[in-house]
N, C-alpha and C positions, 0 to 999 in steps of 0.2 A: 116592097112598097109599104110605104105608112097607111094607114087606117081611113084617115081622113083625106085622100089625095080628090082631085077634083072629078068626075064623071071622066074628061076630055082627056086628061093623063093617066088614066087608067085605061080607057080604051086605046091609046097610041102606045102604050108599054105592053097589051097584049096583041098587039099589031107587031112591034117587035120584036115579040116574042115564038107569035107564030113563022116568023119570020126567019128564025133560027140566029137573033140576035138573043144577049147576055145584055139583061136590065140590071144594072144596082140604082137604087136609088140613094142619090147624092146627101138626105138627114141622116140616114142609117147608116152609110158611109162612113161618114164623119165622127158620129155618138160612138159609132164601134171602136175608131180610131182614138177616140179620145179616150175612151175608158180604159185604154193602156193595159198590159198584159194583166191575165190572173193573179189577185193576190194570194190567193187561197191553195193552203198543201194540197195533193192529195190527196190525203187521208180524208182533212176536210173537207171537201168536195163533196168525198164518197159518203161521209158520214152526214154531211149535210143534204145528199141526193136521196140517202134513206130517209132521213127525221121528215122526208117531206112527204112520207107515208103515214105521217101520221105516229109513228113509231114513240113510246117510252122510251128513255135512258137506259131503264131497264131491259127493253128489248134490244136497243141499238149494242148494247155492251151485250150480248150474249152471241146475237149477229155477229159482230167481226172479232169476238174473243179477247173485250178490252173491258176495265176495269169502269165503273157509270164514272170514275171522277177522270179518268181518260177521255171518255165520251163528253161531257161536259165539261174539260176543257178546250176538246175541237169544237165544240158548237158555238161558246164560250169566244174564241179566237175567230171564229168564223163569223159571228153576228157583228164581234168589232170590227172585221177587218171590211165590210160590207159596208158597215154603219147601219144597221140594225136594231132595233129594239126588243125584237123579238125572232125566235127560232124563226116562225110560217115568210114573217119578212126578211130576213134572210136568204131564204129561199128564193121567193120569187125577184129578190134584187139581184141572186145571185142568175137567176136564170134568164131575166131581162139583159143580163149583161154576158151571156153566151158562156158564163163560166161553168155550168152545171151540163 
């Protein structure tokens, strides 16, 4: 359920749910469909599911035993491929969008 749904369809989706009915709700549905498969490798994912500790270059490239211009060009690949401006935004677009 989104955030903002009204009092009335909130309490009737946990009425169906007590119920032992299976709610999706029809915007998230949809957003999820549309945003079409993962773009992101792997590797990316995983090195962008670190950097969102906070982590240096320098720390991520000693973590998975890769060189910082390794590292920085999955984060590099990862921020484009999101459309990101930044490492932190990256992240969280990537996570809004169930790929992390």
């Amino acid at each position: 359920m989104v955030k903002d749904v009204s009092p009335e369809a909130l309490v009737e989706t946990i009425r169906k749910v007590h119920a032992g009915l299976r709610v999706v709700d029809p915007v998230l549905a949809a957003e999820s469909l549309a945003g079409g498969p993962c773009p992101l490798t792997w590797r990316e994912r995983e090195i962008l599911l670190a950097a969102a500790d906070g982590g240096t270059v320098a720390d991520l490239a000693r973590r998975f035993s890769l060189s910082e211009g390794t590292v920085r060009n999955h984060l590099s690949s990862a921020i484009g491929k999101t459309g990101a401006r930044t490492r932190a935004e990256a992240v969280r677009i990537a996570d809004e969008r169930g790929w992390l």
